[in-house]
C-alpha positions as CSV (number, residue, x, y, z in Angstrom):
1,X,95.8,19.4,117.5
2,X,92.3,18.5,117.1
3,X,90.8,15.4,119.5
4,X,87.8,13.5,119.6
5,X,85.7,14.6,121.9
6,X,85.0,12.4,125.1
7,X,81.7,12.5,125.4
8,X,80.4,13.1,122.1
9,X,82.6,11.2,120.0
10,X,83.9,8.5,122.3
11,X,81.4,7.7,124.9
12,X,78.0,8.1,123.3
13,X,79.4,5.9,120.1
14,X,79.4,3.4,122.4
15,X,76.5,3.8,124.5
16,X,74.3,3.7,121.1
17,X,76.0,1.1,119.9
18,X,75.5,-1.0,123.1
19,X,71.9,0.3,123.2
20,X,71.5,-1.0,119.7
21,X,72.2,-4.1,120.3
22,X,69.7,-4.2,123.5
23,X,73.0,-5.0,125.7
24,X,72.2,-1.8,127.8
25,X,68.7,-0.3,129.0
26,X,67.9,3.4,128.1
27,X,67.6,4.6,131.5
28,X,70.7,3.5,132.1
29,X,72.1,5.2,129.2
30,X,70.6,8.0,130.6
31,X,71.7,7.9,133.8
32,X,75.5,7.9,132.3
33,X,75.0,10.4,129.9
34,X,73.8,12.5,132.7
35,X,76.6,11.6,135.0
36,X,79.2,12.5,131.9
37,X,77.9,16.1,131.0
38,X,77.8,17.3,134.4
39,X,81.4,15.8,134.4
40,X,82.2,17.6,131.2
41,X,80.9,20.7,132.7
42,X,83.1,20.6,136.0
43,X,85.7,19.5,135.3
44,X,86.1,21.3,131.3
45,X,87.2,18.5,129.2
46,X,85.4,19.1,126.1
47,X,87.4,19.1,123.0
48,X,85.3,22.0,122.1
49,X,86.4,25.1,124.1
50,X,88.2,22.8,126.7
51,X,91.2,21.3,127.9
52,X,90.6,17.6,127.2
53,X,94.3,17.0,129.7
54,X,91.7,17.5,132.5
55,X,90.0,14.2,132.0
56,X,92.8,13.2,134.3
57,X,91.3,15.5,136.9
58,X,87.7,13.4,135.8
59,X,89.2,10.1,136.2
60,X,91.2,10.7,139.5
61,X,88.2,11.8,140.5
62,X,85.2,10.7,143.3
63,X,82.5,11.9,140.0
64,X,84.7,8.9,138.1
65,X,83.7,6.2,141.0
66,X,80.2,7.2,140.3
67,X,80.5,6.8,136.5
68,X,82.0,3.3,137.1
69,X,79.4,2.1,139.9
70,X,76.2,3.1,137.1
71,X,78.2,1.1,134.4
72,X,78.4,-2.0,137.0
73,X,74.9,-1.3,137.9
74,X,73.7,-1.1,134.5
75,X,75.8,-4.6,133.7
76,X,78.1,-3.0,131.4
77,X,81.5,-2.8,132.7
78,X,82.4,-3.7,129.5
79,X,81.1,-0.7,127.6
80,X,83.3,1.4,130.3
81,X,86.6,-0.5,128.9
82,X,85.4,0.4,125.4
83,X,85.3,4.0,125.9
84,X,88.4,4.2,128.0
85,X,90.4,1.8,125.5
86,X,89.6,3.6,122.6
87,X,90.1,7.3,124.9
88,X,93.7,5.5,125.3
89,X,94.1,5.4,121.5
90,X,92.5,8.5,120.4
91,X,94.2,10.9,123.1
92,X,97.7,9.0,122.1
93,X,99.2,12.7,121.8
94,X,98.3,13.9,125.4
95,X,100.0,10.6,127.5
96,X,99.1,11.3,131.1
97,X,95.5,10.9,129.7
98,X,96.4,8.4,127.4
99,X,98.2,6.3,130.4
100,X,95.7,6.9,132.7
101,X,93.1,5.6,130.5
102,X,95.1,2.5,129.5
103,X,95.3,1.9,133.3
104,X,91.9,2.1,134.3
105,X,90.4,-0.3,131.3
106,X,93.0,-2.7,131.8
107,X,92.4,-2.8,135.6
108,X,88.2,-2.9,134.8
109,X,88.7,-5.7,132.1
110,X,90.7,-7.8,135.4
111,X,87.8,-7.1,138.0
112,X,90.0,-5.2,140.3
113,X,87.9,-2.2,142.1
114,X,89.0,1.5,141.0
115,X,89.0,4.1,143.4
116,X,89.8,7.4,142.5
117,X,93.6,8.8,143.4
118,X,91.9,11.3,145.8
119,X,90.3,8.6,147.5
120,X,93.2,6.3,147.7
121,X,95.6,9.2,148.8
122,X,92.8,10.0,151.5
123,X,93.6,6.5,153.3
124,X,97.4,6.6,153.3
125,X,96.8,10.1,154.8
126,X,94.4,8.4,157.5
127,X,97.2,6.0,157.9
128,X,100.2,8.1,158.1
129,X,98.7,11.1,160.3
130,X,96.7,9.1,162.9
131,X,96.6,11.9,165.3
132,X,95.0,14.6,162.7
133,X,91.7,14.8,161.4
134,X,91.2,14.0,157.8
135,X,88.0,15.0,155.6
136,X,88.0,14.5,151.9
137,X,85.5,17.2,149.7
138,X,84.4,16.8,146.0
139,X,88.2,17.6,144.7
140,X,90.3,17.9,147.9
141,X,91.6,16.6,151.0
142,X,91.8,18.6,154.4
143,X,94.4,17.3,156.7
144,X,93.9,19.6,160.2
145,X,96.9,18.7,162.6
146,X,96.5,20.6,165.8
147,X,94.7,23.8,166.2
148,X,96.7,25.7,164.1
149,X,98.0,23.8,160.8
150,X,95.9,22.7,158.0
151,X,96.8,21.5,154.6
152,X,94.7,21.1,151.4
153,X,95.3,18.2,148.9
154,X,94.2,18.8,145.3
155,X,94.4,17.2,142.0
156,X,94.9,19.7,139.4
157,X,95.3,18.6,135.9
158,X,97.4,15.6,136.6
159,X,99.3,17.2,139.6
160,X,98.9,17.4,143.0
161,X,98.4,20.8,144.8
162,X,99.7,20.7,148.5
163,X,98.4,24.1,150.5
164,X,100.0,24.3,153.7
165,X,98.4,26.9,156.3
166,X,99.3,27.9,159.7
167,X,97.3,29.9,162.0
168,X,99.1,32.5,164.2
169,X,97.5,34.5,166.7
170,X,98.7,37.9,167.4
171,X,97.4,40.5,170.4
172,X,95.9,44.4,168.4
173,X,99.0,45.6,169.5
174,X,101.3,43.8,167.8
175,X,100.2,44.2,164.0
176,X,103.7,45.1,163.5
177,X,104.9,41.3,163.8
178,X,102.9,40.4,160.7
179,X,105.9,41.1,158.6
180,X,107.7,38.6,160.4
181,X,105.1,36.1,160.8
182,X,104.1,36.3,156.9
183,X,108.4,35.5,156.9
184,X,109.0,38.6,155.2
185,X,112.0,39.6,157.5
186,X,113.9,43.3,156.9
């Protein structure tokens, strides 16, 4: 099935159209265009030659925080709702984009802050392993408990990916044990 694309279709319509009516400065328009096509680029989302089910990925994302801090610098939250409402509609076929979509305009047309899921999951983590050091990356969240454990928190289209990853230290002589330490027993 063919979609409108996100940037092209969705989000520039309304960036014109806003511009048109002098409700938004060009460099601000710029600044979001530029914000949305690196987006587009990393994350794949194009309708053209992409997967437009990763805009999930986008708007779970830190890179979606930024979009939504130039909108509310720029004074056009508003413009934001537009292009996610109508994102809701359009991508009707695909419904944890869809949903997600929905979600985000209606909480940005009620003035409550978004944060992306990475970042919200990144303080429960803080909360729930007090004792391990947390760091959160672009796309991911490393949780190191101990000197040996670490685990790796992604969001990958819509899911989470949990990594889990112990370290085990063997003497030279006993390369033999790897077998049972990669549990591959008999």
């Amino acid at each position: 099935m063919a979609f409108k694309d996100f940037l092209r279709n969705i989000a520039n319509t309304h960036l014109s159209m806003a511009l048109k009516e002098g409700r938004i400065q060009g460099n601000t328009v710029d600044e979001v265009r530029r914000l949305l096509a690196a987006a587009e680029s990393k994350y794949g989302f194009s309708s053209f030659g992409g997967n437009p089910e990763r805009l999930v990925d986008y708007f779970n994302s830190k890179d979606f925080d930024l979009l939504v801090q130039a909108f509310k610098g720029g004074g056009i939250l508003d413009v934001l709702v537009g292009i996610l409402e109508e994102t809701s509609v359009a991508y009707a076929d695909l419904p944890g984009v869809s949903s997600k979509a929905r979600e985000l305009a209606k909480a940005l047309s009620e003035g409550r802050q978004v944060k992306s899921e990475l970042a919200e999951l990144f303080e429960k983590l803080k909360t729930l392993f007090p004792e391990g050091e947390v760091s959160m990356g672009e796309k991911e969240i490393v949780l190191k408990l101990g000197s040996n454990r670490t685990i790796t928190i992604s969001y990958d289209e819509g899911k989470i990916k949990v990594v889990k990853c112990e370290t085990t230290t063997l003497e030279k002589s006993d390369v033999g044990k790897l077998r049972e330490v990669a549990g591959e027993d008999g």
